[in-house]
C-alpha positions in Angstrom: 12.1 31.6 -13.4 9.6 31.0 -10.2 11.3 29.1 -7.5 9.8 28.7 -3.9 9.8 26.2 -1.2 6.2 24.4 -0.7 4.0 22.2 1.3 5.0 18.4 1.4 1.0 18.1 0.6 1.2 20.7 -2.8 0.5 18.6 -5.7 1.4 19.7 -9.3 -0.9 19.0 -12.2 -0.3 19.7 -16.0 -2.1 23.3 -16.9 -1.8 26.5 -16.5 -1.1 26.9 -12.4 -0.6 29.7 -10.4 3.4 29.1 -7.9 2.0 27.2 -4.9 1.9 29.3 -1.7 5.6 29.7 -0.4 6.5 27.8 3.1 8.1 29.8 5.3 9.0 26.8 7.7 9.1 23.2 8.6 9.0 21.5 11.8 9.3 17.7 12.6 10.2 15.1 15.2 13.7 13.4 16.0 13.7 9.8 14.5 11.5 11.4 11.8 11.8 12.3 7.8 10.8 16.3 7.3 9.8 16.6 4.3 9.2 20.4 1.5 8.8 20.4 -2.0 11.3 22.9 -4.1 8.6 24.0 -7.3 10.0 25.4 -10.6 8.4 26.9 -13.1 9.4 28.3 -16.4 8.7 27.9 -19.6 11.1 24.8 -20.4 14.1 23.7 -19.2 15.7 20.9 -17.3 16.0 19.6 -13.5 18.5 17.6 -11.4 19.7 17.3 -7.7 23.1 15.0 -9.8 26.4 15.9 -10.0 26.9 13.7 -13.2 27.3 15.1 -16.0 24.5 16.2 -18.4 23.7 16.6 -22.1 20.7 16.0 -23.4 19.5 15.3 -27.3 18.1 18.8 -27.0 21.5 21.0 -26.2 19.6 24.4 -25.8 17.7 23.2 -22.8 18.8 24.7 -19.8 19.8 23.0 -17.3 18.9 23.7 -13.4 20.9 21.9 -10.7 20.0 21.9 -7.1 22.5 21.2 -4.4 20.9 20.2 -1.3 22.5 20.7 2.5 20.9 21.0 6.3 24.0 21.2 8.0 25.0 17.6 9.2 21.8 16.3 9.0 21.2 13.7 5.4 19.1 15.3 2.6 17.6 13.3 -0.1 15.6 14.6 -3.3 13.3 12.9 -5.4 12.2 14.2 -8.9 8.5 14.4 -9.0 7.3 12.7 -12.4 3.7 12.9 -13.5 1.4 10.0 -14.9 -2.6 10.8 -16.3 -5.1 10.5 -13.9 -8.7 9.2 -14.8 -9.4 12.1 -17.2 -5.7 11.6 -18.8 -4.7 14.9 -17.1 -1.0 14.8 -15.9 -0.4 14.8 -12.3 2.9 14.4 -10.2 2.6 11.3 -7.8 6.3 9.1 -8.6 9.2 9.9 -6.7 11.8 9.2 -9.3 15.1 8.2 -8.7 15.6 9.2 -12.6 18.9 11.8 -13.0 16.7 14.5 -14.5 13.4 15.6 -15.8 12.8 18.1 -18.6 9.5 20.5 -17.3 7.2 23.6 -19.1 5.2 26.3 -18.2 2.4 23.5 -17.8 4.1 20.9 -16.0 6.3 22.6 -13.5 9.6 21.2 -12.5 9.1 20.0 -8.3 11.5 18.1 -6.4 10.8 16.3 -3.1 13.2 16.9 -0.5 13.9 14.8 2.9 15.8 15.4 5.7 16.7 12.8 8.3 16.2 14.0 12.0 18.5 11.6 13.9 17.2 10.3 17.7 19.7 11.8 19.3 19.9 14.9 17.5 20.0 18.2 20.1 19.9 20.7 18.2 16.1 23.1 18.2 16.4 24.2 14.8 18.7 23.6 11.6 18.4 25.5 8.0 17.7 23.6 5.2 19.4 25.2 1.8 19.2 24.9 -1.7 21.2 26.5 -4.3 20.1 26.5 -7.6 22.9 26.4 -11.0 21.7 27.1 -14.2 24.2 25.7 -17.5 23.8 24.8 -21.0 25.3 22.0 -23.0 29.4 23.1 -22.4 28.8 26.7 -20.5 29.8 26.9 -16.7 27.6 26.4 -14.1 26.0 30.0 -12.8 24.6 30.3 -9.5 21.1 32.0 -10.1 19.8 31.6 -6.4 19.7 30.7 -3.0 16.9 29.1 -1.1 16.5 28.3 2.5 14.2 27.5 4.9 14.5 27.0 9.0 13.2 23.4 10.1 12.8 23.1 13.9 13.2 20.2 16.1 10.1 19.1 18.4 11.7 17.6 21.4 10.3 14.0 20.8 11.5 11.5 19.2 9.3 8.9 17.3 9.8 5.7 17.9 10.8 2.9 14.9 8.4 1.9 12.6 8.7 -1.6 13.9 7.5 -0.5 17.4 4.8 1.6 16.2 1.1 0.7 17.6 -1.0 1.5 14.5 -1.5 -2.2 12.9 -0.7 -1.7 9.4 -1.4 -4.1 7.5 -1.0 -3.1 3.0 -1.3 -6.3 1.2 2.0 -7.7 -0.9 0.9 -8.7 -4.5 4.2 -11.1 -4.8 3.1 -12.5 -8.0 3.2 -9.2 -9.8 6.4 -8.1 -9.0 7.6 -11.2 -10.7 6.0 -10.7 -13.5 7.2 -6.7 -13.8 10.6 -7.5 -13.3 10.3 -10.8 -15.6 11.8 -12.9 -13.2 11.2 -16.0 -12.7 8.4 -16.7 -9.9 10.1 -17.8 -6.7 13.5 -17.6 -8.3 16.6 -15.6 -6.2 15.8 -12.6 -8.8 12.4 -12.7 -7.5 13.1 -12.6 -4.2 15.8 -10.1 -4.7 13.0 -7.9 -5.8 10.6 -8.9 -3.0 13.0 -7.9 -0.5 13.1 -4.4 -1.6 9.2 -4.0 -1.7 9.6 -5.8 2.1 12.2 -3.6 3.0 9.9 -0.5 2.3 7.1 -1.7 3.7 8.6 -2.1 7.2 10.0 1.9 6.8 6.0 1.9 7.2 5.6 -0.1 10.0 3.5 -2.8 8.3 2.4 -5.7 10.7 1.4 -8.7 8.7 2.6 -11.1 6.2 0.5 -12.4 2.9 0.4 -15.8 1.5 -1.3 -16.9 -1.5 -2.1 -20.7 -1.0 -4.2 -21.1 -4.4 -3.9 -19.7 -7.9 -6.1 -16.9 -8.9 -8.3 -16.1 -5.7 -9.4 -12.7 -7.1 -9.6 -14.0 -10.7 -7.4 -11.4 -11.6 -9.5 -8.7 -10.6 -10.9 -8.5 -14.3 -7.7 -9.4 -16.1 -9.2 -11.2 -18.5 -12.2 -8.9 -19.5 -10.3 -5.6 -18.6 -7.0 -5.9 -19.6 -6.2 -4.2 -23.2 -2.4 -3.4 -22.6 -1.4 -7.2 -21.6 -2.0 -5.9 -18.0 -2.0 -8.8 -15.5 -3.2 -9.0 -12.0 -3.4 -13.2 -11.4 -1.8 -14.1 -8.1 -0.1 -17.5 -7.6 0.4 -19.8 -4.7 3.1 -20.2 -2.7 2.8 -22.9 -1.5 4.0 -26.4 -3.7 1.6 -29.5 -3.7 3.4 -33.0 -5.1 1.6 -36.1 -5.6 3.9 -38.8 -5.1 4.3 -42.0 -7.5 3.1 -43.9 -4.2 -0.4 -41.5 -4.3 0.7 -39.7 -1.1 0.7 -36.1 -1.4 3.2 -34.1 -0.1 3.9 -30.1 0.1 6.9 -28.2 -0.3 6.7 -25.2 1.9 10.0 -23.9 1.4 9.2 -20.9 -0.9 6.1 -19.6 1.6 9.2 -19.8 4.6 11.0 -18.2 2.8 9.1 -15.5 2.4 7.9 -15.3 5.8 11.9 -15.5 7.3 12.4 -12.3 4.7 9.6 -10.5 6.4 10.6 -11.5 10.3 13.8 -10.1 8.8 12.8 -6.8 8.3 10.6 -7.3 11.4 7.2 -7.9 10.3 5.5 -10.7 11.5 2.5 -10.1 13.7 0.1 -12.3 12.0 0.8 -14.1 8.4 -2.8 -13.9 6.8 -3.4 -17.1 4.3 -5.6 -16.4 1.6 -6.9 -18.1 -0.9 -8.6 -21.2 1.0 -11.8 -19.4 2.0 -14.2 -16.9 0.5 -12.6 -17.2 -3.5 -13.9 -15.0 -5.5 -16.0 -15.8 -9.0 -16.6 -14.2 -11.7 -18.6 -13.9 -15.4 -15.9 -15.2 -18.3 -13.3 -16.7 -15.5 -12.6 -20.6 -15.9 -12.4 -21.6 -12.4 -11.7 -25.7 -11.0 -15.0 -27.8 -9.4 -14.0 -29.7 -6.5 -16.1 -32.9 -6.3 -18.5 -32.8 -2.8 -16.7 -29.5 -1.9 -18.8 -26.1 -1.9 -16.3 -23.9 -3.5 -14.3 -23.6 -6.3 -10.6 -23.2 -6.0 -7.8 -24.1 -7.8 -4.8 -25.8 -6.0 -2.4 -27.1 -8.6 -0.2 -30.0 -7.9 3.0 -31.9 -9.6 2.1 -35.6 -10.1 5.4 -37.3 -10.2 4.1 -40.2 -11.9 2.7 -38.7 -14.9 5.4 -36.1 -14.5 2.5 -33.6 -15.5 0.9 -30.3 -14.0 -2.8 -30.8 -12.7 -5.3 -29.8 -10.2 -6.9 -30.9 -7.7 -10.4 -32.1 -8.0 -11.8 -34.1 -5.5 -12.7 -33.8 -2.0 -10.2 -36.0 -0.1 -7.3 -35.0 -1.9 -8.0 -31.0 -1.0 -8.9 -31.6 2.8 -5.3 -33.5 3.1 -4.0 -30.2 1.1 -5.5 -28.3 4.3 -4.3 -31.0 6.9 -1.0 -30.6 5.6 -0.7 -26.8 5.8 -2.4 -26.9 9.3 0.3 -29.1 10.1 2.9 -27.8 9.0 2.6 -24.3 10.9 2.1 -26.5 14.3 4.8 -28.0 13.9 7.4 -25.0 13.0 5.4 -23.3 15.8 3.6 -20.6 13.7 0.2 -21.9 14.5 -1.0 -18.8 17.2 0.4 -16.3 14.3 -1.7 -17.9 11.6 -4.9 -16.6 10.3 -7.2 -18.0 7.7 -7.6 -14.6 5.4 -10.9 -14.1 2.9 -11.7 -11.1 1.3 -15.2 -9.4 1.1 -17.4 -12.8 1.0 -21.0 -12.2 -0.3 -23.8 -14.2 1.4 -26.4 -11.4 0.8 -27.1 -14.3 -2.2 -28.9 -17.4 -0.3 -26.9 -19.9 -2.4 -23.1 -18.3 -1.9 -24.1 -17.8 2.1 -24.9 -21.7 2.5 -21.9 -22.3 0.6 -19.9 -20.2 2.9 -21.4 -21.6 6.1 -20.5 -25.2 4.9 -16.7 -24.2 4.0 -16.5 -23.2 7.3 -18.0 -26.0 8.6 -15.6 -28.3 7.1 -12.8 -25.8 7.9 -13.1 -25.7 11.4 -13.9 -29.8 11.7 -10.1 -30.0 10.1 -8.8 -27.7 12.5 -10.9 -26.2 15.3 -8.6 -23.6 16.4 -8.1 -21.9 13.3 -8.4 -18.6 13.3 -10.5 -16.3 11.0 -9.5 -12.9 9.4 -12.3 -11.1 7.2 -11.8 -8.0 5.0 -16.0 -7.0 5.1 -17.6 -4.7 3.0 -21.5 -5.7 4.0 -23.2 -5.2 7.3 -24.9 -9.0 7.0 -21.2 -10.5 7.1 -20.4 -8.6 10.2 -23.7 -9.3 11.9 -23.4 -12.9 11.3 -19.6 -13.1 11.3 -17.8 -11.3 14.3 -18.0 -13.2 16.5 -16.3 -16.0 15.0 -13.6 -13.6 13.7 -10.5 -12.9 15.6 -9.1 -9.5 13.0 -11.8 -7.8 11.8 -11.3 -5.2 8.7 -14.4 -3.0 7.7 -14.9 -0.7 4.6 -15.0 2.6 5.4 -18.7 2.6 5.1 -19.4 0.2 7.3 -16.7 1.2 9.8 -18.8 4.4 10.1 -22.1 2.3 10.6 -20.4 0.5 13.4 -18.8 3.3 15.5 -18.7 1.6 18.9 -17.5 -2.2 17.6 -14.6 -1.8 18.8 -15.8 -1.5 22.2 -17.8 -4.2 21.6 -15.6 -6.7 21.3 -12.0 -5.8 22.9 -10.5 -8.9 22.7 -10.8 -8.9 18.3 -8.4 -6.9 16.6 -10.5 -4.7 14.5 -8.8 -2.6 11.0 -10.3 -0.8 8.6 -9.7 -0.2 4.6 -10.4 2.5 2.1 -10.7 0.9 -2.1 -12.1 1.5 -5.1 -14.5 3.5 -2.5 -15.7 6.1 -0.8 -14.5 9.2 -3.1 -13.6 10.3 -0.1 -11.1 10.1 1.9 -8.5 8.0 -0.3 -5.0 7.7 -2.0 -7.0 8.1 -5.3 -5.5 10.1 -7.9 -8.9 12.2 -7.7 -8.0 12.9 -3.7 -6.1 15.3 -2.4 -3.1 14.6 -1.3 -4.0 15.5 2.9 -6.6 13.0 2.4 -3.8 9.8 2.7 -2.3 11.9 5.8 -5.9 11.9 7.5 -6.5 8.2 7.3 -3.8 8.3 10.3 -6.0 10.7 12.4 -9.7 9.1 11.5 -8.2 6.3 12.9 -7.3 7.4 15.9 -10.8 8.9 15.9 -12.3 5.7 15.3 -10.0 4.0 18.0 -9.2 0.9 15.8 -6.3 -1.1 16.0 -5.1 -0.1 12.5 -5.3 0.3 8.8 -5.8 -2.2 5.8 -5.0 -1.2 2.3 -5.5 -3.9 -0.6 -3.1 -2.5 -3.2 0.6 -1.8 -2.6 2.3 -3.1 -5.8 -0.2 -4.3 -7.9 1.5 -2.7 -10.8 0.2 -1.9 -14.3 2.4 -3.3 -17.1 4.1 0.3 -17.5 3.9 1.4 -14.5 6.1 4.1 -14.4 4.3 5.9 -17.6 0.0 5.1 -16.7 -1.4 3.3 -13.6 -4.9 3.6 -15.3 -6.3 -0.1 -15.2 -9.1 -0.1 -18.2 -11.7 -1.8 -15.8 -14.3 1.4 -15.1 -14.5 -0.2 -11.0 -10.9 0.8 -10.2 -10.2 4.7 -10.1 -6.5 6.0 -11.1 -4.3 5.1 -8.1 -6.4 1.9 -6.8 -3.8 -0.8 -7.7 -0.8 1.2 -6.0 0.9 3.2 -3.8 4.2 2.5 -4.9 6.5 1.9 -8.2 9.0 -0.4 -9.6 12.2 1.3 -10.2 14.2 0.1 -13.6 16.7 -1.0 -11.1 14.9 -2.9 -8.9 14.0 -0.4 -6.4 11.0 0.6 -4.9 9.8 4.3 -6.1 7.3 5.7 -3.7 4.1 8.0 -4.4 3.2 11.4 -3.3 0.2 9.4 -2.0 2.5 7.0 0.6 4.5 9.9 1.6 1.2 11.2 3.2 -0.1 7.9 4.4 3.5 7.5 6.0 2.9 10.8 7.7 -0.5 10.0 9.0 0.9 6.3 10.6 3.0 9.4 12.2 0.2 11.4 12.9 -1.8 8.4 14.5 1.4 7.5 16.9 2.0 11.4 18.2 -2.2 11.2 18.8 -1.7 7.9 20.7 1.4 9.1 22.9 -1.3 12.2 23.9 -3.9 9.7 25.1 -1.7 8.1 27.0 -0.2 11.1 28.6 -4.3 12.4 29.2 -4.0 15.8 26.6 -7.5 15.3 25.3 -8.2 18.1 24.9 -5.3 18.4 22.5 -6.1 15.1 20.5 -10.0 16.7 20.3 -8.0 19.6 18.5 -7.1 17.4 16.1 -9.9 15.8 15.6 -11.7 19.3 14.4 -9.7 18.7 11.3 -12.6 16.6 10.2 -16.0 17.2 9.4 -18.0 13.6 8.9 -21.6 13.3 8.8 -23.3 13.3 12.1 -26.0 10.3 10.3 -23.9 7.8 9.6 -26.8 5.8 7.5 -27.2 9.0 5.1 -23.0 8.8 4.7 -23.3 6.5 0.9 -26.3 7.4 -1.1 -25.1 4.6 -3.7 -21.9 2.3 -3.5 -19.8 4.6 -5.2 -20.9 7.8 -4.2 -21.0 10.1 -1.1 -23.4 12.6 -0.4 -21.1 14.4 2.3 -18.6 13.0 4.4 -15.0 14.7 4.9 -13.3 17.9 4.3 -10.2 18.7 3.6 
């Protein structure tokens, strides 16, 4: 039996591996989460950090208990589980809250291990300790060994992930967590469920809320030419139009405030981003609704009350009072100055789609002239023609390193940044290593952006738990999430998010040196990466990099 303390960044894969190099210490912040990995290897057997008791269908398994302490500080474990990656190889990425996993010689036992660092703690230096029992079926428990490892105290303490300055901004797919849980949409179940994926999000320090004010603005992402497990990825509005038997239309807002009042709850509400209305996508095979005299196609369903039916809308005049009405509604609840008309990667690098995006606008800003304009960009036309109408700016990584000084530019924009389906490199892919999540937190301080996009957060395959590999060739392993339903309605975090969480870390520690004036120390840092020095040379196609980060 091979048993030793790890790196929080070791990732297990199935195969034949060699025990991970041993960690002889940990070190973190007050007001922080340090985090090791306890790896186990033998040729089969059994793991749990429970007390229940345990028999399994096999009884000659043996079974390995850890008991966890750090003195008076909280210690948490997680069972690492493993799900194929893009070649169908097995690697660990879900932190289970299951009561057990059985592992092999090729798929090594690993359990993730937190420990809380109160504020106020004063203490330099505590020991972390595990003891490990071994039992089958009805023996006694035997203690086989004892593992520790020293974890000192930095003499800083972080502040809370509501204060944090990174603008984090990971989109909320509120549609699909219905639809995992088989709730109804909008019900109390669903929202029972949303407030858990809320909840973790703001252990993050996300910033901004997401409404969906049409149906299907992505077209599924390819649900219904890619989808061959009943997989589904359509998003649905929040928002409620009713036609009244008088002809007036009317809109029941009461689910989107809802949602928004969960996330002021939990303390996120710098911005609420609307999509939907502007930029929708189209594609091959997806029926989509023609709205008479208006230059894009979106569909905004409605309840007539006088035909007691389901329809959409389809002309002009009823869709610009659709508009007026939301416009209105967030002046008068006084949410006006935190609303921003959201659209995501618009193409005009096609004649046609750029005039029809130029007169959306038009008619946009002629309904309300103070709107404000939020664009996720992935083409250097759309920034060249766009920023200066924008107020939040978020670029794909490869154009963020085309436009290294934009941020300068234009102080007064809040300007993000986002890593897909692309580059290879850096990501939260399954392909990446793990350190390549954490970095995200220092390339943006290196960049000196306000903060971080990420489209996927639980845009969850329909088994989740078992294969995250969406059949569409576009989206790598790991693209669609960073998290995972739990059966109990929990959110279940990745390997991957643990990293990104410590890089939002990262990115606060480099700010707090800034602002002290230890360059020379944040320039330190900074020789973690190695990036191109010719930024144009950075994507020789779309997909692929020719050289652009290290780990």
């Amino acid at each position: 039996m091979k048993i030793t303390f790890t790196h929080n960044a070791y990732k297990s894969k199935e195969g034949n591996q060699q025990v991970p190099p041993a960690l002889t210490h940990a070190l973190g912040c007050r007001n922080e989460k340090v985090a090791v990995q306890l790896f186990f290897q033998e040729e089969r057997g059994v793991l749990t950090h429970s007390r229940e008791s345990l028999l399994l269908p096999d009884l000659t398994l043996p079974i390995y208990r850890v008991a966890l302490s750090c003195e008076e500080l909280k210690v948490t474990g997680y069972l690492e589980t493993y799900l194929p990656d893009d070649n169908r190889v097995l690697q660990a990425d879900r932190l289970a809250n299951d009561p057990y996993i059985t592992f092999s010689e090729n798929l090594p036992g690993v359990l993730w291990i937190d420990v809380e660092i109160p504020q106020t703690f004063s203490k330099k230096e505590v020991t972390l300790t595990a003891e490990i029992y071994v039992k089958t079926a009805f023996q006694d428990e035997v203690l086989i060994e004892n593992k520790s490892i020293p974890i000192e105290i930095l003499p800083y303490a972080l502040p809370k992930p509501q204060d944090y300055t990174l603008f984090l901004d990971l989109w909320q797919h509120s549609s699909n967590v219905a639809r995992q849980y088989q709730v109804p949409l909008w019900s109390d179940d669903h929202f029972n469920r949303l407030e858990e994926v809320v909840a973790s999000l703001a252990q993050l320090g996300q910033k901004s809320v997401m409404i969906v004010a049409s149906d299907c603005p992505w077209c599924g992402w390819g649900t219904h030419i890619g989808s061959k497990d009943g997989t589904s990825f359509y998003e649905y509005s929040m928002l409620h139009l009713i036609k009244q038997e008088n002809g007036e239309f009317i809109c029941d807002f009461t689910t989107m405030q809802r949602y928004i009042d969960l996330c002021a709850h939990y303390n996120i509400d710098a911005d609420i981003s609307l999509y939907g209305l502007l930029g929708v996508w189209e594609m091959d095979g997806f029926p989509s609704i023609s709205i008479t005299d208006y230059p894009e196609r979106i569909s905004v369903r409605y309840y007539d009350e006088a035909t007691q039916t389901y329809l959409y809308v389809r002309n002009r005049e009823e869709y610009i009072k659709y508009l007026q009405l939301i416009f209105e509604y967030f002046k008068k609840t006084g949410q006006f100055e935190k609303l921003y008309l959201a659209t995501d990667e618009p193409k005009i690098s096609d004649p046609v789609k750029a005039k029809q995006f130029r007169e959306v606008l038009d008619i946009l800003f002629s309904i309300e002239p103070n709107i404000q304009l939020k664009m996720a960009v992935d083409q250097d036309d759309v920034i060249k023609e766009y920023v200066e109408k924008t107020k939040v700016l978020a670029m794909s990584f490869p154009c963020t390193v085309s436009h290294p000084e934009i941020a300068k530019q234009y102080p007064d924009k809040r300007i993000l940044w986002y890593v897909c389906n692309i580059p290879d490199k850096p990501n939260t892919l399954f392909k990446n290593h793990l350190l390549e999540a954490r970095i995200l937190g220092t390339l943006n301080s290196l960049f000196d952006l306000s903060g971080f996009l990420r489209w996927a957060y639980t845009a969850w395959t329909i088994e989740p738990r078992q294969d995250i590999r969406y059949e569409t060739k576009g989206f790598p392993t790991g693209d669609f999430s960073l998290t995972y339903p739990s059966k109990n309605g929990k959110i279940e975090v990745s390997l991957r998010l643990k990293q990104l969480e410590m890089g939002i870390i990262d990115f606060e520690l480099l700010a707090k040196l800034k602002k002290a004036g230890a360059h020379s120390v944040v320039e330190e840092a900074y020789q973690i990466l190695q990036l191109d020095e010719t930024y144009t040379t950075f994507m020789a196609t779309k997909r692929k990099h020719v050289r652009a980060f290290t780990v």
